[in-house]
C-alpha positions in Angstrom: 19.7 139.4 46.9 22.2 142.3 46.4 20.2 144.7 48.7 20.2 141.8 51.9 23.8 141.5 51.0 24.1 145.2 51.7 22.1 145.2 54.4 23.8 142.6 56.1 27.5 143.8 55.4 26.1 146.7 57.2 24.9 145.5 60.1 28.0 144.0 60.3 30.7 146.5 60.1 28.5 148.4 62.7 28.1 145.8 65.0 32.2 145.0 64.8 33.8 148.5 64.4 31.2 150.7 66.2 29.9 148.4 69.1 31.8 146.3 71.7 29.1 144.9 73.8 31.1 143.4 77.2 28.9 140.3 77.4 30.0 139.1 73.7 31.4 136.5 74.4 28.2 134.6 76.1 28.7 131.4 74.7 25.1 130.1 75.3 23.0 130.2 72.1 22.9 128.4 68.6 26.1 128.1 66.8 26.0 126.9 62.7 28.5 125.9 60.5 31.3 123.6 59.6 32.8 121.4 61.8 35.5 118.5 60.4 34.1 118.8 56.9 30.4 118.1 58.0 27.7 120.9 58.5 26.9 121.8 61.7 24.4 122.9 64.1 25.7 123.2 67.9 23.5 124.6 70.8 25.5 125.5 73.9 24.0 126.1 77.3 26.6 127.4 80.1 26.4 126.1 83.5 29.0 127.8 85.3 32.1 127.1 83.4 31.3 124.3 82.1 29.1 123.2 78.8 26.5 121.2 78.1 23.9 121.1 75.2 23.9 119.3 71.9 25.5 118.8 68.1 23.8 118.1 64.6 26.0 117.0 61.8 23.3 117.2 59.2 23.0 116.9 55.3 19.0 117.6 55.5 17.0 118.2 58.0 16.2 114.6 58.1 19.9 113.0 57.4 21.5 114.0 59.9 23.7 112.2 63.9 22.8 114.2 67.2 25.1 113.9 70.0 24.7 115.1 73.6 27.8 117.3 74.2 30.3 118.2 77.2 32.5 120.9 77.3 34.1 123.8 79.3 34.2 127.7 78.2 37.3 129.7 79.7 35.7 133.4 79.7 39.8 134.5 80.4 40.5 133.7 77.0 37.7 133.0 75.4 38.3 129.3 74.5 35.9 126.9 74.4 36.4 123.0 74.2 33.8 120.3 73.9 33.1 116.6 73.3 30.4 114.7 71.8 29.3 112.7 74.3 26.7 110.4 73.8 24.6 109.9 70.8 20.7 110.6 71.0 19.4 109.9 67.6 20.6 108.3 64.2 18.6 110.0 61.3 21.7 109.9 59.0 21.4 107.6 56.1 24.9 108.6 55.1 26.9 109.2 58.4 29.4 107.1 60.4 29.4 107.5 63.8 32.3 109.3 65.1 31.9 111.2 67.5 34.4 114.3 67.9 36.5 116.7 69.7 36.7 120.4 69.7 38.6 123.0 70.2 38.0 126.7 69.4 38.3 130.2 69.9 35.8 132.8 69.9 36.0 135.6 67.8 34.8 138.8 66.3 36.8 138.8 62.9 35.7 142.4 61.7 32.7 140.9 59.4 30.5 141.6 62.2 29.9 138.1 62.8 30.4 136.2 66.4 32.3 132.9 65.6 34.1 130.2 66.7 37.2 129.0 65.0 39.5 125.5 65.5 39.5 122.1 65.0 37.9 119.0 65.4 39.6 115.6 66.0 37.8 112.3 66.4 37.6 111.5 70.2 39.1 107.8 69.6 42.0 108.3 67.3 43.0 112.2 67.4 45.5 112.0 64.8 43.4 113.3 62.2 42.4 117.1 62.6 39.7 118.7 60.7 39.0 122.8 60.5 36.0 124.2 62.8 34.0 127.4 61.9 31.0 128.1 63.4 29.0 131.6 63.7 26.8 132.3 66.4 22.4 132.4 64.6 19.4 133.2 66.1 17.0 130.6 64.8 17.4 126.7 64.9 16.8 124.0 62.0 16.6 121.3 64.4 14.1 122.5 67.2 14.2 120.8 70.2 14.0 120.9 74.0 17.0 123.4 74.3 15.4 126.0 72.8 13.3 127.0 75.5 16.6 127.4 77.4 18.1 129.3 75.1 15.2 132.0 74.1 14.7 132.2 78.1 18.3 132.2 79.2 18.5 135.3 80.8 15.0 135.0 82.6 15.7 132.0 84.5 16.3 128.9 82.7 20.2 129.5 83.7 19.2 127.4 86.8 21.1 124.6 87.4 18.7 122.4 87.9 16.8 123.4 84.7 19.6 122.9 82.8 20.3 119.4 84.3 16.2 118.5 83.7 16.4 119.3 80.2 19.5 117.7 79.7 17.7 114.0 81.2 14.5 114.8 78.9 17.2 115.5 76.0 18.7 112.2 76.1 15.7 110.3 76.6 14.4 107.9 73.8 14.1 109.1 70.4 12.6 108.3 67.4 13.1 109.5 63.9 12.0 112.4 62.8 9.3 112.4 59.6 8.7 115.0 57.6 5.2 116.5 58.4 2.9 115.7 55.3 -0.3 117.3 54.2 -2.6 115.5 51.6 -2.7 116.7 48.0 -5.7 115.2 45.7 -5.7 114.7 42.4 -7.7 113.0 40.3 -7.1 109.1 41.1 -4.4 109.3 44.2 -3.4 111.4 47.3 -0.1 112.5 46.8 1.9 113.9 50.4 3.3 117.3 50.2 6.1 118.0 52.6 5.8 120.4 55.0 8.2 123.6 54.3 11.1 123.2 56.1 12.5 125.4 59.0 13.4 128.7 58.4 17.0 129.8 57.2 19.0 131.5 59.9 20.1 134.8 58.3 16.6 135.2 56.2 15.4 135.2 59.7 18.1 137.7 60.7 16.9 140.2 57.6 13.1 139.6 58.2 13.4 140.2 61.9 15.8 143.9 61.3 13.3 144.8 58.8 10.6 144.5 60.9 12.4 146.4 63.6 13.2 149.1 61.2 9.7 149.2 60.1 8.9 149.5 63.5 11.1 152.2 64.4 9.9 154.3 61.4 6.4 154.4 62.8 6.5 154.7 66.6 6.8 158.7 67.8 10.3 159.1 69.2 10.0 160.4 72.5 13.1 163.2 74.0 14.0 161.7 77.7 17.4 164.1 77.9 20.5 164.8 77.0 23.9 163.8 77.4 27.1 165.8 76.9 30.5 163.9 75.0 33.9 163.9 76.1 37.0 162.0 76.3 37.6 158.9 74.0 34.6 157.3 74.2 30.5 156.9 75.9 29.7 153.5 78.0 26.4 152.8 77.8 24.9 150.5 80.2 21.2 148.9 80.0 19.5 147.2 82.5 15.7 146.2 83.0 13.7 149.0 85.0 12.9 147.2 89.0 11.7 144.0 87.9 13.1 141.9 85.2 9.8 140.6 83.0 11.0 139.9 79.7 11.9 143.1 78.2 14.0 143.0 74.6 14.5 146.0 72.9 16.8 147.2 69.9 19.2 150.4 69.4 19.5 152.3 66.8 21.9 155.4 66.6 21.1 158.7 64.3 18.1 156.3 62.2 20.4 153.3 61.9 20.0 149.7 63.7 23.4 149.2 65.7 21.7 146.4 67.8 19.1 144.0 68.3 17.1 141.4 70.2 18.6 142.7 73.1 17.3 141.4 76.4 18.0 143.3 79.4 18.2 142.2 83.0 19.8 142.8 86.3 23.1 142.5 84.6 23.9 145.1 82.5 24.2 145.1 78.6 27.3 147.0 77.9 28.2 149.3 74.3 31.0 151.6 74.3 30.9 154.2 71.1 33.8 155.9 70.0 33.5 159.7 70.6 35.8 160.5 67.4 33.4 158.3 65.0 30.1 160.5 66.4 28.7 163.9 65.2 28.6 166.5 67.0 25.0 165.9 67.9 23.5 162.3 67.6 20.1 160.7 68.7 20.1 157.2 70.3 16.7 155.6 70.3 15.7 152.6 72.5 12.6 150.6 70.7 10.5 147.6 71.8 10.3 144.6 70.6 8.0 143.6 73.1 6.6 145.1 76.5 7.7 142.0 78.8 5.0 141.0 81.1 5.0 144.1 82.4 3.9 147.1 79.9 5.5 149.6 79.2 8.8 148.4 78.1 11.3 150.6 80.5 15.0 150.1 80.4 17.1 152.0 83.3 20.6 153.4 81.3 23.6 154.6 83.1 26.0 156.4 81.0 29.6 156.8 82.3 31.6 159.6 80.2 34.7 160.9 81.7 34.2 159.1 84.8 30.9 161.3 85.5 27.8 159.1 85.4 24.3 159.9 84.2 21.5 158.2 84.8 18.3 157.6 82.5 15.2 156.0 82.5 14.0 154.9 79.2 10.1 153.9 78.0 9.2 152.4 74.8 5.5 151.7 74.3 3.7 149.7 70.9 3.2 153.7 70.1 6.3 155.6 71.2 10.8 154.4 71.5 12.8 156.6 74.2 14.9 158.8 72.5 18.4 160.2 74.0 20.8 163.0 72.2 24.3 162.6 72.4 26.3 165.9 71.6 29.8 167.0 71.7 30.7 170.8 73.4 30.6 173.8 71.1 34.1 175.5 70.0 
């Protein structure tokens, strides 16, 4: 327990104090938390500037209201607001049925974490206001058919009329979920075992570093160039190489992850480092985490230092990661 605390806090104070990626404040993804006293699960989709997507308020992962949601994200400030809208399924044994407005701000605190912080008033008597926290996950305790959107966001399921599909199939009939059972003998009865529930967020957080970090130990780090530092600070900028097909990859800078699952596409993926907080000579390695549909997995990076640009094409392969150095001028 101690050492994932560690690992996490430092993840964290990398990612907030080392790393500020431009596209942070993408609101589309899987948000968990608190919301009006209730745990939470929200999964947002963006359509243009507007929201859509849906809400758990959960005790278990079969006690629990789901609401289709409506909402707006204003990327000037960083605001998001969003309603529940209509209610899709009724596994709560315990819940009333209020459904709930929100306001909130995104946020990177300095814990590392992406969050959204506000409140939450009911939609039909907004007198009473109850606190909202939420930080941004990568893996969902209530699958369902916005997942696919989400994990393919980038690759095309940010059309319009995918979006508006799933949202008809979302708020089609439900039933219930039950618990998966498998039969357990013993000597005069079958007893039903449950099924293990889904997996917990941030134990998928640590499982999937460590098996980046494993990775990166492994695979041969390949020398592409090198890239001289000036001025304040390094932009980075990663895009897919010609075709976009899938690619993720994750960073790490001098043997240490700054970033993963990061999926690169025609838009660029943007990380600006901090000249004074670098040695004087540091490695930046790009690895896979998978080779798209298209092997090998190349990323096309365009540094921008002093206002000269240099331009790099990186490969990763199941054997080798793309290594860069970074190094300040001799005295």
């Amino acid at each position: 327990m101690l050492m994932y605390q560690l690992m996490k806090t430092f993840l964290i104070i990398v990612f907030c104090s080392l790393i500020v990626p431009a596209n942070a404040q993408q609101i589309t993804g899987i948000w968990s938390g608190k919301i009006n006293r209730k745990r939470a699960e929200v999964k947002f989709i963006q359509k243009g500037d507007s929201i859509t997507g849906t809400s758990y308020y959960y005790e278990s992962g079969e006690n629990y209201l789901r609401y289709s949601i409506k909402g707006y994200f204003d990327a000037s400030n960083n605001s998001v607001v969003w309603w529940d809208d209509e209610l899709i399924s009724n596994g709560g044994k315990n819940f009333k049925e209020v459904a709930l407005l929100s306001v909130a701000d995104f946020n990177c605190p300095g814990d590392g974490k992406m969050m959204l912080d506000g409140t939450a008033t009911p939609k039909e008597n907004q007198i009473k206001t109850g606190d909202l926290l939420l930080t941004k996950i990568i893996a969902t305790s209530f699958p369902d058919e916005w997942d696919f959107v989400i994990d393919n966001f980038v690759e095309g399921t940010n059309d319009p009329d995918i979006v508006d599909s799933v949202e008809l199939i979302a708020k089609g009939p439900k039933k219930k979920r039950k618990p998966a059972e498998v039969p357990r003998e013993t000597s005069n009865e079958v007893i039903p075992t449950p099924v293990a529930a889904a997996p917990d967020p941030e134990v998928a957080l640590v499982q999937h570093t460590k098996k980046m970090e494993e990775t990166f130990i492994i695979r041969k780090k390949v020398f592409t160039t090198e890239i001289p530092l000036e001025g304040d600070s390094i932009e980075l900028r990663f895009f897919d190489n010609v075709q976009v097909d899938g690619d993720s990859i994750t960073l790490f800078l001098n043997d240490r992850l700054i970033f993963t699952h990061v999926r690169l596409t025609e838009k660029p993926f943007i990380v600006r480092l901090p000249v004074n907080e670098l040695n004087d000579s540091n490695e930046l390695t790009m690895v896979a985490e998978n080779l798209g549909a298209i092997p090998p997995n190349t990323a096309y990076m365009v540094a921008i230092v002093n206002d000269k640009r240099y331009e790099v094409n990186l490969s990763s392969t199941e054997e080798t990661s793309g290594m860069i150095r970074l190094r300040k001028p001799t005295r």
